[in-house]
Every structure is written in C-alpha cells, then in structure tokens.
N, C-alpha and C positions, 0 to 999 in steps of 0.2 A: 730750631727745634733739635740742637745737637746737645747733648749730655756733658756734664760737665765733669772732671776727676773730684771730688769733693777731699779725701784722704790721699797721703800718700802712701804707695804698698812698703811695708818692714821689707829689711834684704831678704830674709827666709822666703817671702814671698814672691820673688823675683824669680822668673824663670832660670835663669844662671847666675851661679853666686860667684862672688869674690876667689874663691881657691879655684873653681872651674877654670875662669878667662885666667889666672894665674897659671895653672899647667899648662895653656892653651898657649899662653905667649912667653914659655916658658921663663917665671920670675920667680927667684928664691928668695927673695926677702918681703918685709911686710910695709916698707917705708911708702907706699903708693896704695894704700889700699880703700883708703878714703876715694881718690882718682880713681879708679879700677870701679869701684860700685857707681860713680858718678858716670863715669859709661858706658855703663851695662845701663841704667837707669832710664839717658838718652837714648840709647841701641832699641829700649823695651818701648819709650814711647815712639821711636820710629817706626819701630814696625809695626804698633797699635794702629797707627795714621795709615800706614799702608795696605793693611789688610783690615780692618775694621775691627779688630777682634780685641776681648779685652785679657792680655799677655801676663797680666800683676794682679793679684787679688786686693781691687782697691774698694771706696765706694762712689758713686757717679750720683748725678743731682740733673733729674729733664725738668725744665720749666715749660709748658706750656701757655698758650693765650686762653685754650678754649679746650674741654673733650673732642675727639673724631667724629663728632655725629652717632650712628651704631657700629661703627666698625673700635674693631680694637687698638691699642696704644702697641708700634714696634717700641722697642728697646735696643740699644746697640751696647757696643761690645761683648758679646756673648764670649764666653757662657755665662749668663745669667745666673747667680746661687740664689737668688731672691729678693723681692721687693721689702726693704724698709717700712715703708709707710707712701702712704697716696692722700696729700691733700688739697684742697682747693679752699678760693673765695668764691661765695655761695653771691646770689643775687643782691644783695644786700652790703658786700663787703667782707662779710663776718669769716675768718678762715674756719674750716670744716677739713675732719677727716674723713676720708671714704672708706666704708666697709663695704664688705662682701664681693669683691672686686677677684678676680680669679688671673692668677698666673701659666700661660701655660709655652712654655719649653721646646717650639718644636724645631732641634738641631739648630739649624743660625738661626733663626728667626723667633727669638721669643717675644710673645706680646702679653698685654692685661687686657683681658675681656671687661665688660663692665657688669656691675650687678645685674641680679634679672629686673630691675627697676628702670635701667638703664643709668647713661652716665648724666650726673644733674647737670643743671644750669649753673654759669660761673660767669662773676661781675665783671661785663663788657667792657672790653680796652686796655685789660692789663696783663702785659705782659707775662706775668707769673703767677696768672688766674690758677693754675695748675703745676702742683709740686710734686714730680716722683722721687723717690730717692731709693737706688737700691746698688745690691752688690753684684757684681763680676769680676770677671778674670782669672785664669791657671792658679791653680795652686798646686803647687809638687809635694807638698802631704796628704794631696785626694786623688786617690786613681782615677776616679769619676770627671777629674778638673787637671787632667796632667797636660802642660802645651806641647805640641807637638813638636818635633823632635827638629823636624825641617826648620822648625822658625826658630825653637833655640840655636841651632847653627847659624841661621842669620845673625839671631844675636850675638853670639860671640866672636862672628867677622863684621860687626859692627862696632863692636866697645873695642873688641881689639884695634882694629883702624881710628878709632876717636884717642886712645891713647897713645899710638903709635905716632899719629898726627895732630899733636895739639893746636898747631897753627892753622888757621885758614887757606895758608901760602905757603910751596913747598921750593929750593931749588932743586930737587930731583925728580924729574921726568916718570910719574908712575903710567902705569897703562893697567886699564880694568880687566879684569878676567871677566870675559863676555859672558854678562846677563848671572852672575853670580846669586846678589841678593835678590834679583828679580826672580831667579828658576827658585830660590828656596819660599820667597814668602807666594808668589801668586797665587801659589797651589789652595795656599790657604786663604785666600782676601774672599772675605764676601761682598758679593754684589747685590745691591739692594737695588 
C-alpha cells in the first residue's frame, strides 16, 4: 500500500538547485552541472525515504486491493496539495470514478474521507481494485509548501558527498561527523 512517484519533479522544483550545491562546494564553472542536479535528485529521494515526507513537487499513484472499510484513506508524503482523481473497479469489473470523496490536511497526516454514501464495493482480488493519484511535495515558489530548511541542508551534504564521491570505494580513510544527516533530517521524519 505504498505510493508510487508517478512524475518526475522539474529542477525548479527541487528543494536546492544546481547554483546553490554550486556555491556550497564551491565550483566556478558549468561543466558538471548535469551531475550536480543528478545529486541533488538522489540527496531528495534519500531523504524522502528517510523522513517520509514528500521533498519535490511530484505526482504519486496508491493502488489499493479494497477501501478501509469506514475509516479513511492515509496518504504519504505530505504535504499533500491535492488529490487528482479517485477511482475504482466497481463489483462487476467496470472501472468507476469516485465522487464526493473529501480531502482533509491535518499537518502530516493527510487522509480522504469517503462519501457520505460511504466507500463502494470494489471487484474482489485485484490488486489495483483502487486507484488514488495525487500531488505532493515542497515547492520553493509557495510559502505555504516551502521544505524546511534543516532538510535542505541535509540535502546539500548529501549531493555534495555523492559528487565529491562518485565511487562506492574510497582509498582515503573518511570519518563521519557524528549523527550529521541524522540530527538534520529526524527532526522532520514522520512516524506513522
């Protein structure tokens, strides 16, 4: 029942852009700049995975087997900007969109309630009886959706270290600065 990236997010929409990790690791030229976004990219989905949250303004795809019974549908990666579309195969096969289905926002946790009809019935045994599709993730041109400040700095000692180290295997003996990425993103990981 885990959501899938369906899109992937434009650079603009990436919590730290290409000039940023540029000043950050201080580089004057443009020759790397493809690589540079390629690690911010990976930096963003690490930390997605790490703190559940959704870092990039993408769109995500839940399938379900079945509705929750009367409880409502969570959704991850918050912040949530809004559900796409909700649809289902009805008893019969036939796919069905669902209306009157209600979104509601609260801080991590957003969910869909279901119509006041409740959530229908959906053709037993298949996997993707139940189709959500909606958007999340930061966006640095909405105040409302800005990431927070602690996990862009993870990102940027994340991409920067993916760049810095392109190989898996190092001969120089590095040593971690204790609990670095860990004190920046924890703060923010939701636990569900």
């Amino acid at each position: 029942m885990s959501a899938v990236r369906i899109t992937r997010p434009d650079a603009e929409d990436l919590p730290l852009s290409v000039a940023e990790l540029k000043r950050h690791l201080r580089i004057g030229h443009d020759d790397d700049d493809a690589q540079l976004e390629s690690c911010i990219r990976v930096a963003v989905r690490q930390a997605e995975t790490l703190t559940g949250r959704g870092l990039a303004k993408a769109s995500y795809r839940l399938n379900l087997s079945d509705f929750p019974g009367a409880s409502p549908v969570s959704l991850a990666f918050p912040p949530v900007r809004g559900v796409t579309s909700i649809s289902y195969f009805d008893d019969e096969g036939v796919q069905q969109s669902l209306e009157g289905w209600r979104l509601w926002g609260v801080g991590d946790l957003p969910v869909i309630y279901p119509p006041s009809s409740g959530w229908p019935s959906v053709e037993p045994g298949r996997p993707d009886a139940v189709t959500i599709t909606f958007e999340a993730g930061c966006d640095p041109s909405d105040p409302s959706f800005i990431c927070a400040e602690t996990l862009q700095h993870a990102i940027m000692l994340l991409a920067a270290h993916f760049y810095e180290q392109p190989l898996p295997v190092s001969e120089v003996s590095m040593t971690e600065v204790p609990h670095t990425l860990e004190a920046l993103m924890s703060p923010e990981r939701i636990y569900r």
